[in-house]
N, C-alpha and C positions, 0 to 999 in steps of 0.2 A: 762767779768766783774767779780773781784772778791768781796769779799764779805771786805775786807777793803777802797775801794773805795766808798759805803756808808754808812762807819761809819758815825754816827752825836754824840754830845755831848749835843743834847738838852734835854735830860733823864739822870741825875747822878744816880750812881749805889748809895746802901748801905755801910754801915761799920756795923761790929758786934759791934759798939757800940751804935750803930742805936736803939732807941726802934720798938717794933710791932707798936706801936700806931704813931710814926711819920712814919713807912714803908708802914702803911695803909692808910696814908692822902696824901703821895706824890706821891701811887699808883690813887687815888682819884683823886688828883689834876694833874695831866698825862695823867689822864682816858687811864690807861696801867691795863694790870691783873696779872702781872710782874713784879719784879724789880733784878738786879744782884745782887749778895755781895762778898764783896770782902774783903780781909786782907792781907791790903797793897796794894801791885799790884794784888796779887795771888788772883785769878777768884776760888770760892768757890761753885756755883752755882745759880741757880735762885731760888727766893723765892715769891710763888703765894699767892695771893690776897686772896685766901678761904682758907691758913693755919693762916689768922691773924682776925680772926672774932671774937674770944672767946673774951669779954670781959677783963677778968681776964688777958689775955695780953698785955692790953695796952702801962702796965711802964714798963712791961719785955724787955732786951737785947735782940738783936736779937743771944749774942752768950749766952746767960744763956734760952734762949727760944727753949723747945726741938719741935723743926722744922727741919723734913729732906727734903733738899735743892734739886731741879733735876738738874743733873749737863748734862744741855743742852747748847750746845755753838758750834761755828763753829769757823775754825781757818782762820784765814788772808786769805790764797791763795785759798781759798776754794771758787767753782764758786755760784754765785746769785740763781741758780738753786736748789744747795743743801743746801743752807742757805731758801730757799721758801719752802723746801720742809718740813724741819726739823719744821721750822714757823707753815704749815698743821699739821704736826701730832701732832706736841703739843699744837694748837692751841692756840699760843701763838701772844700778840701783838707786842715784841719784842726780836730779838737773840744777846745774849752775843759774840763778836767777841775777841778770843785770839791767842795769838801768838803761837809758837812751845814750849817755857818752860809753858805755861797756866799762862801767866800775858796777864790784862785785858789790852784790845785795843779799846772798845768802843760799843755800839752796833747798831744793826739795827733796824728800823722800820717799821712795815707793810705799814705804809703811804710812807715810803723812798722805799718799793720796789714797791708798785703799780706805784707811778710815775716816777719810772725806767722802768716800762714795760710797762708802757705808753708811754714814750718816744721811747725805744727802738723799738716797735711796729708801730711808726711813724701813733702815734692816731690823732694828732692835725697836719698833715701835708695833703692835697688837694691831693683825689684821690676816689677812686671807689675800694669797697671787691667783690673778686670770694670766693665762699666755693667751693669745688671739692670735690666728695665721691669717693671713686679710693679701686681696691683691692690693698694689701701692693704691691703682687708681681707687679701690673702694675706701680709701683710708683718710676717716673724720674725728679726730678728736674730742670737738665738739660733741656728737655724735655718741660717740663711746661712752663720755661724761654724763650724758643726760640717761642713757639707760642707767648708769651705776648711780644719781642721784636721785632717779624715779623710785628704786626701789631703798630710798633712805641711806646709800653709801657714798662716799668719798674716796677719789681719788689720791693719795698721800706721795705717788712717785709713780711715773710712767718712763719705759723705756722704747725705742724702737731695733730691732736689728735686722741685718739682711739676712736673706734664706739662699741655700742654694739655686733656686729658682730664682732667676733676677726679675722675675713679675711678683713677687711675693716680700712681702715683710711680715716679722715675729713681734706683736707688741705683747710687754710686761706688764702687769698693772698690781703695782701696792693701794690695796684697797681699806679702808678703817675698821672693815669686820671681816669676824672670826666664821660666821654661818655666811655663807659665799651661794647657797641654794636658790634663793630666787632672784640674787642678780645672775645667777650663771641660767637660771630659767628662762630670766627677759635674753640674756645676750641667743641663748636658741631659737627664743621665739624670733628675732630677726636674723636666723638663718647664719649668724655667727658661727664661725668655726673654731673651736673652744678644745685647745689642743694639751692644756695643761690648768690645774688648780689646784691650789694646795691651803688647808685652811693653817691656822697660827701653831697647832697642838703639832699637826703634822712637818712641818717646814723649819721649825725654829729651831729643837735641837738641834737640828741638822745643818740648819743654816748655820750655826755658831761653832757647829765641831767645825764647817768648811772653811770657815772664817779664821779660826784657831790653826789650822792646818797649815793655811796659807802664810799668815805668820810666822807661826814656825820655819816655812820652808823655807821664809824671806832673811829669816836671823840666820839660815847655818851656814 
């Protein structure tokens, strides 16, 4: 998935003709901490929410207003992954998407990529999670796949993550069923270390109040 795939247009960027004081209401009114600026097409950088506080700038330009811009953005063919990641480190609620000459293409949302990796993670789809704690080196995809298709189940979304331990990784497994017993049976019998499961009955409300929370926390 690239990162032009969810653009949205429900956030318009600035103009340096823009005041601070209308840049700070429509950041308000977005409940974003962000907003682009642009001249013309040509993508100039982003302009944050705590450079427009001073009073004294309200009726100023945003281009007579000395404000240095962070000129954060990802370009079109750039994957979701490094548009997420770029999001963390600047902790930012939304990424500037541009093309290869840097005209602006549109941006992205933190709300537009949680519910891509919702989706993509196949959260709202009927089934049972295995957690696995695995050293790297023991670590076979393959492998994992063929216990969970031996006893008739599918894989639907697997994730990997690090552990505190740097010999070790956490894999997640969205699996097609609800009864998770005699794959989590075969994953013992080869000595798997089966650190977490959770079937659909148990996981799902839960998963959707956390889902709904975080939402929440993202609109206030």
């Amino acid at each position: 998935m690239f990162a032009s795939n969810l653009i949205t247009d429900s956030v318009p960027p600035l103009k340096l003709t823009d005041t601070c004081g209308r840049a700070l209401v429509w950041m308000d009114e977005l409940r974003v901490n962000a907003l682009p600026v642009l001249d013309g097409t040509n993508y100039l950088g982003i302009l944050h929410k705590t450079d427009l506080l001073k009073p004294e700038l309200k009726q100023t330009t945003l281009r007579d207003a000395d404000i240095k811009l962070s000129k954060v953005s990802v370009y079109h063919n750039q994957h979701v992954y490094e548009l997420t990641k770029i999001a963390t480190i600047n902790k930012l609620d939304i990424v500037p998407v541009v093309d290869d000459d840097n005209h602006y293409l549109g941006l992205v949302t933190v709300n537009d990529l949680v519910a891509y990796f919702a989706e993509s993670k196949s959260v709202y789809m009927p089934g049972g999670i295995i957690i696995l704690e695995m050293g790297f080196k023991d670590y076979s995809m393959s492998h994992i796949s063929q216990i969970v298709e031996s006893d008739g189940g599918h894989i639907l979304s697997a994730s990997v993550s690090a552990t505190k331990n740097q010999q070790t990784i956490e894999i997640t497994l969205k699996i097609d069923k609800v009864d998770l017993s005699r794959i989590l049976a075969a994953f013992y019998r080869y000595n798997y270390n089966v650190i977490g499961s959770f079937s659909q009955s148990e996981f799902n409300d839960d998963l959707k109040n956390r889902y709904d929370s975080l939402m929440h926390y993202l609109n206030i």
